[in-house]
C-alpha positions in Angstrom: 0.0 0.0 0.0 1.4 3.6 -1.0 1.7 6.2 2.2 0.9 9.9 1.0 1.8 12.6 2.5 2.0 16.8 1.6 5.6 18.2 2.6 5.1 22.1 3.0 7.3 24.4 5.1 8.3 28.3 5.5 4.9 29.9 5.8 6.4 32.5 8.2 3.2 33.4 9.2 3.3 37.0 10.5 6.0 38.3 8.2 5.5 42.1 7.9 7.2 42.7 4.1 8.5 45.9 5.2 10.7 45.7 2.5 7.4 46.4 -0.4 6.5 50.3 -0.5 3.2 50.5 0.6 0.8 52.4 -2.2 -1.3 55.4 -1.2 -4.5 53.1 -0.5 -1.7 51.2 2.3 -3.1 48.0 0.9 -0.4 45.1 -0.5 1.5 44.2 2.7 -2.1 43.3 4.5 -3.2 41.5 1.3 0.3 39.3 1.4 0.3 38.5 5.0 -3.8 37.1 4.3 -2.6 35.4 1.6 0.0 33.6 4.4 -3.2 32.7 6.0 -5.6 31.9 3.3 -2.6 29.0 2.2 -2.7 26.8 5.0 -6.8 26.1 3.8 -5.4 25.6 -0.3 -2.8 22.7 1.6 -5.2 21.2 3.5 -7.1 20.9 -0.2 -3.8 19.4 -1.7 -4.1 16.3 0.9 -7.6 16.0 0.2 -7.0 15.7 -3.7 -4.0 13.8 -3.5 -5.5 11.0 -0.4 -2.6 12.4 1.8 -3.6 12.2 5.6 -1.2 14.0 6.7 1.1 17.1 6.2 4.7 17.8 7.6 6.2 21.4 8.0 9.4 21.7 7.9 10.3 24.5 10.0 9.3 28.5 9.9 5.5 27.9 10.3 5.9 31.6 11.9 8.5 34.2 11.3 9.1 35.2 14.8 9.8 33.6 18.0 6.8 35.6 19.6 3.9 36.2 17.1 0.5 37.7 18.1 -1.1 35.1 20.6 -4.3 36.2 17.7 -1.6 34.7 14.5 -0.9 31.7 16.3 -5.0 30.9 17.6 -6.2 31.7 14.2 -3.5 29.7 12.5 -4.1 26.7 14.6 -8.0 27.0 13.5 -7.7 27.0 10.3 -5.3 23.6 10.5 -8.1 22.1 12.6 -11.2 22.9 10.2 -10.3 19.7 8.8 -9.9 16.7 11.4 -9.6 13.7 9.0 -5.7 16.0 8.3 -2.5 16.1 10.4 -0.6 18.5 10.7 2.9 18.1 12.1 4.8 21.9 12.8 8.6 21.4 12.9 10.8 24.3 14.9 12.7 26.0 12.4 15.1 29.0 12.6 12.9 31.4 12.7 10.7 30.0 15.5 12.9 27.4 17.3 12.4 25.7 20.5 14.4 27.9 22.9 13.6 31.1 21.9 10.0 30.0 20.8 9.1 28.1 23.5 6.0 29.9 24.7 4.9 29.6 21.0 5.6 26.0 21.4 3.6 25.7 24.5 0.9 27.3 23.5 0.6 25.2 20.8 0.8 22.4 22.7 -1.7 23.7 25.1 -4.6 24.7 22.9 -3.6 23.0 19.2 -7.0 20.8 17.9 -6.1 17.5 18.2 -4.9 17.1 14.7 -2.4 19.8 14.9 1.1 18.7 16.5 3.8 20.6 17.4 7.2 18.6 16.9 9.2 19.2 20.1 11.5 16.5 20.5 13.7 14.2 17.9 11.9 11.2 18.8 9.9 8.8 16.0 6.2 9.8 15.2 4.0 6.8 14.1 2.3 8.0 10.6 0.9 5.1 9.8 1.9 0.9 10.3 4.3 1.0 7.8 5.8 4.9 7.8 7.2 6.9 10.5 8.4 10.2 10.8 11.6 11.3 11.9 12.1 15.0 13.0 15.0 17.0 13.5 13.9 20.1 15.6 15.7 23.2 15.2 17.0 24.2 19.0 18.6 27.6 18.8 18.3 29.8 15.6 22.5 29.5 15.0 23.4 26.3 16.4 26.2 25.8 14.0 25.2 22.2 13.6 24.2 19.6 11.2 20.6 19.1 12.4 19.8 15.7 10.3 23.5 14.2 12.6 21.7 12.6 14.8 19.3 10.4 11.9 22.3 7.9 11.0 21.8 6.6 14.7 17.8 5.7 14.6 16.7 2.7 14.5 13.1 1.7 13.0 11.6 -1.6 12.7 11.9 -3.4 9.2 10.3 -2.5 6.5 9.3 0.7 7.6 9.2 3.3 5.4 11.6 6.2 6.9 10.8 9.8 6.5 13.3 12.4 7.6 11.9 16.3 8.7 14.6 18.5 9.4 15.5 22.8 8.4 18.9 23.6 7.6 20.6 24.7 4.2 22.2 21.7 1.9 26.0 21.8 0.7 28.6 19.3 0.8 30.6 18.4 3.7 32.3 21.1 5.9 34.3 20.6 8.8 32.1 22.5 10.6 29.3 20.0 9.9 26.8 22.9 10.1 25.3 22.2 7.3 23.2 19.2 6.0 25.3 16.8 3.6 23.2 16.0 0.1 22.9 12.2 0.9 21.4 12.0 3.8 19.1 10.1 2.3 21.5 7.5 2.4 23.2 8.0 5.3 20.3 7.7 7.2 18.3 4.9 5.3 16.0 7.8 4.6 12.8 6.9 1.8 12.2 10.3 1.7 13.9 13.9 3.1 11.4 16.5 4.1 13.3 20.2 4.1 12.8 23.6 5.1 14.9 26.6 4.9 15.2 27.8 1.2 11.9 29.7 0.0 12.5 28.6 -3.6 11.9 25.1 -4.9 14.8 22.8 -4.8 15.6 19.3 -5.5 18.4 18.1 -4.2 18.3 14.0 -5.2 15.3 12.3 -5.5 14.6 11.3 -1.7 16.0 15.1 -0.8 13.4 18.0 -1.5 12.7 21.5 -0.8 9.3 22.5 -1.4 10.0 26.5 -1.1 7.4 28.8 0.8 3.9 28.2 -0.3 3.8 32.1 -0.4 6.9 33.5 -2.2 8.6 36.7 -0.8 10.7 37.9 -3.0 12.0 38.2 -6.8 14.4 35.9 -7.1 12.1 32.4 -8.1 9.4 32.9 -10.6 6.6 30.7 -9.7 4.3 30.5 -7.4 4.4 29.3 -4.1 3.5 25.4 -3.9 3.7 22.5 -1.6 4.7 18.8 -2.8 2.0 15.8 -2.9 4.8 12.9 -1.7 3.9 9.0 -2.9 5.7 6.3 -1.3 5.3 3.1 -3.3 7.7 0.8 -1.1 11.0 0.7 0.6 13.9 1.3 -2.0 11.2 2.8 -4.6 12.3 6.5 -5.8 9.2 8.5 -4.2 6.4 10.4 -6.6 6.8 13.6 -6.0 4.4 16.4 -7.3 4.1 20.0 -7.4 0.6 21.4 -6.3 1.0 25.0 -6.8 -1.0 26.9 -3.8 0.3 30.4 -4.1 -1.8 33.7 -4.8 0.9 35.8 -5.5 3.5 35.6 -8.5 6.5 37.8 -8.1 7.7 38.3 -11.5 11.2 40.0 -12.7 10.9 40.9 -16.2 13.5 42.1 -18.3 12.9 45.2 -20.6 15.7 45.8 -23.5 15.3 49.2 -25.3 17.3 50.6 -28.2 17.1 54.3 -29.0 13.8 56.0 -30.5 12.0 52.7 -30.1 8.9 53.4 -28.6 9.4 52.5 -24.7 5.8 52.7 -23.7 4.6 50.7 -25.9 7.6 47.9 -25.2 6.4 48.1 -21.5 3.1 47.4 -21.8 3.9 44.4 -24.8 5.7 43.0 -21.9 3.1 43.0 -19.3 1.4 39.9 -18.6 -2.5 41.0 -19.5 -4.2 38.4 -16.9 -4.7 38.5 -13.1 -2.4 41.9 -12.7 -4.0 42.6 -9.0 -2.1 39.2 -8.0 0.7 40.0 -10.1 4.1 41.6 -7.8 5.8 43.0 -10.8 9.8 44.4 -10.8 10.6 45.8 -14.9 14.8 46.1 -14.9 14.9 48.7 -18.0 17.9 48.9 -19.7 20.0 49.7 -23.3 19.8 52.9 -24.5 16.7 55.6 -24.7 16.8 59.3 -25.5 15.3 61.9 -22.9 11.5 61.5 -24.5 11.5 58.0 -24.7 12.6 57.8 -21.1 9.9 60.2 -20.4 7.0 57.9 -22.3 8.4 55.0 -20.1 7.6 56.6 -16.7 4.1 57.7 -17.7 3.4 54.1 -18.9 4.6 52.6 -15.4 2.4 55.4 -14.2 -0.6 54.2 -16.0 0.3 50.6 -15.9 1.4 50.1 -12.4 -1.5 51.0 -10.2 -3.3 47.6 -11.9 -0.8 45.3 -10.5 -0.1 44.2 -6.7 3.2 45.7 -6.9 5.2 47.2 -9.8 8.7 48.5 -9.5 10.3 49.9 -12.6 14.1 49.9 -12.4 16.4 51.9 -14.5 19.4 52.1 -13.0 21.0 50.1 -16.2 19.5 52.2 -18.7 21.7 54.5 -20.7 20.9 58.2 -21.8 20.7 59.0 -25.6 21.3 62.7 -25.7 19.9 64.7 -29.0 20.2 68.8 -29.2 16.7 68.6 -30.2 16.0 67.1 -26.9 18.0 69.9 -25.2 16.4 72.5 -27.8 12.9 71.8 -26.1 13.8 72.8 -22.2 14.9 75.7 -23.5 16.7 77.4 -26.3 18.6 79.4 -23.9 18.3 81.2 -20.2 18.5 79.3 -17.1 16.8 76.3 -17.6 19.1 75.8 -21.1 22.2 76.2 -18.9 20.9 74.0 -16.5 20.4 71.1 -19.5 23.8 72.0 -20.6 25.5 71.6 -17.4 24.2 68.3 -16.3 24.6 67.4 -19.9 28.2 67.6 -19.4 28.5 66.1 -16.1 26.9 63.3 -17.5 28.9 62.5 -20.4 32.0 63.9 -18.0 34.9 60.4 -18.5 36.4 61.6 -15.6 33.9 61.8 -13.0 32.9 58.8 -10.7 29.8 56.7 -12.0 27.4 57.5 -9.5 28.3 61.4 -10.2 27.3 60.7 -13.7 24.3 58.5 -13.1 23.1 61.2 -10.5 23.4 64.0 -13.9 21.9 62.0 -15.9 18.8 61.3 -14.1 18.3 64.9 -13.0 18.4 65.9 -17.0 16.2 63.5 -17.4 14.0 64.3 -14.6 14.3 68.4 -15.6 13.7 67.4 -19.2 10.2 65.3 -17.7 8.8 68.5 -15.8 9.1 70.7 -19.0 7.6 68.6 -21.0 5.0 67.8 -18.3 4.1 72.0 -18.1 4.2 72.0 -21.6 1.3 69.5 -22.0 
């Protein structure tokens, strides 16, 4: 018979993405931190589509030690809406046992029944033929390898051997802090549950990282997901599928201009043109653009942006075209003209530091935008 399980981890429930401008409406960072929420109901749907019983979290179910005693109540009802699902919560960094442990209390305290909080490194019965083997995170830097101690446990035969630990993957150190790749097979291991890396990662076939079911950043390009986990039989390689759960898609898109192409309408080609209000948008701009293209470019991110989540428009790597023409419609001459001229040539100025020029450039182009903006 094939044991199912869902392997999830790093909801950081609570995170406060100070790091995301808020708009004037002060609306994205409340809709992310519900969206934390509203994914611990779209895993409890994954087990029920894919006849898993039970779901393991490896590690960071909160992002602090000491969240809102409301967080962790309403967090611990929503796992328990569903009795016929277990959920096992593994200390992580972010909320391990010593510094966590009135989180961990509490938890044990007033968790449903189906909700358990994985306090010690002893094996958990899943089912007649699987157990669980955790690997509690202690203290947040403990400098250790915390899957050591797995190679040691012993479990009856032909028991299916699932490992739960939080901890970053590289090869062997000599400071062992780290968790090697094969523990799989150091520890007789059917199947390695991790934590710790928000992005999806598979490390051997028995070794996975699911990434947060709620991305956070940039830097992966899918949505958040958990993994529907078939065990056929002892030696089998394990099924392992992704069940995307995330609301929010943080997308990085690159935009290449040339000069006198026309930048706004380039922008908006490269807009995805479904489902913008869950869309967390960064455009990195770059090539070459003269002063009015640069110009059309910000008013398009102007009009564009308010329909996504988020939407950043980067520029730091795009170049300045200058045209006299361009210059010619600040001013002919008088102040302003001066002005144009000067930066101009602290722009274009070899000798000057980067950041000097960059800082010219922009304010041309920035005193070349108001002009234009009066003018219309």
């Amino acid at each position: 018979m094939a044991f199912r399980f869902i392997h999830a981890s790093d909801l950081h429930l609570g995170i406060k993405f100070a790091n995301i401008p808020e708009p004037s409406d002060g609306t994205i960072r409340g809709r992310l931190r519900e969206a934390r929420h509203a994914v611990i109901g779209r895993i409890a749907q994954a087990a029920r589509d894919h006849g898993a019983s039970d779901i393991v979290l490896a590690g960071d179910t909160f992002h602090t030690p000491t969240p809102s005693h409301g967080l962790v109540r309403q967090a611990l009802a929503a796992m328990g809406e569903d009795t016929s699902v277990r959920w096992w919560l593994l200390p992580g960094n972010h909320d391990n046992l010593r510094e966590a442990e009135p989180l961990w209390d509490m938890i044990a305290a007033s968790a449903p029944a189906n909700v358990q909080g994985v306090r010690t490194a002893d094996p958990i019965v899943l089912a007649p033929d699987a157990v669980l083997l955790p690997c509690p995170v202690v203290w947040r830097s403990a400098g250790t390898d915390p899957t050591d101690g797995l190679v040691q446990i012993d479990t009856a035969p032909g028991v299916l051997r699932i490992g739960l630990a939080h901890g970053g993957v590289t090869d062997f150190t000599d400071s062992g802090a780290s968790i090697p790749p094969n523990r799989d097979a150091s520890a007789r291991l059917d199947y390695l549950a991790l934590g710790d890396w928000h992005g999806r990662v598979q490390v051997g076939p028995r070794v996975h990282y699911p990434g947060s079911p709620e991305q956070d950043r940039f830097k992966h390009g899918q949505r958040g997901l958990c993994l529907a986990v078939t065990l056929d039989g002892l030696g089998a390689v394990p099924h392992v599928a992704e069940v995307p759960v995330g609301q929010f898609l943080w997308q990085e898109l690159a935009l290449e201009l040339t000069p006198r192409s026309d930048a706004a309408a380039a922008l908006a080609a490269l807009l995805p043109t479904s489902g913008r209000r869950d869309l967390m948008i960064r455009v990195q701009a770059s090539g070459w653009a003269g002063l009015p293209d640069q110009v059309a470019l910000r008013r398009a991110a102007d009009q564009l942006g308010p329909e996504f989540a988020h939407f950043e428009l980067q520029t730091g790597g795009l170049g300045t075209q200058y045209d006299v023409a361009d210059l010619d419609e600040i001013d002919r001459g008088g102040a302003l003209r001066l002005a144009a001229d000067t930066l101009l040539a602290a722009a274009e100025d070899a000798s000057a530091a980067g950041s000097d020029r960059e800082v010219a450039a922009d304010a041309l182009a920035r005193l070349y935008a108001i002009v234009k903006e009066e003018q219309s």
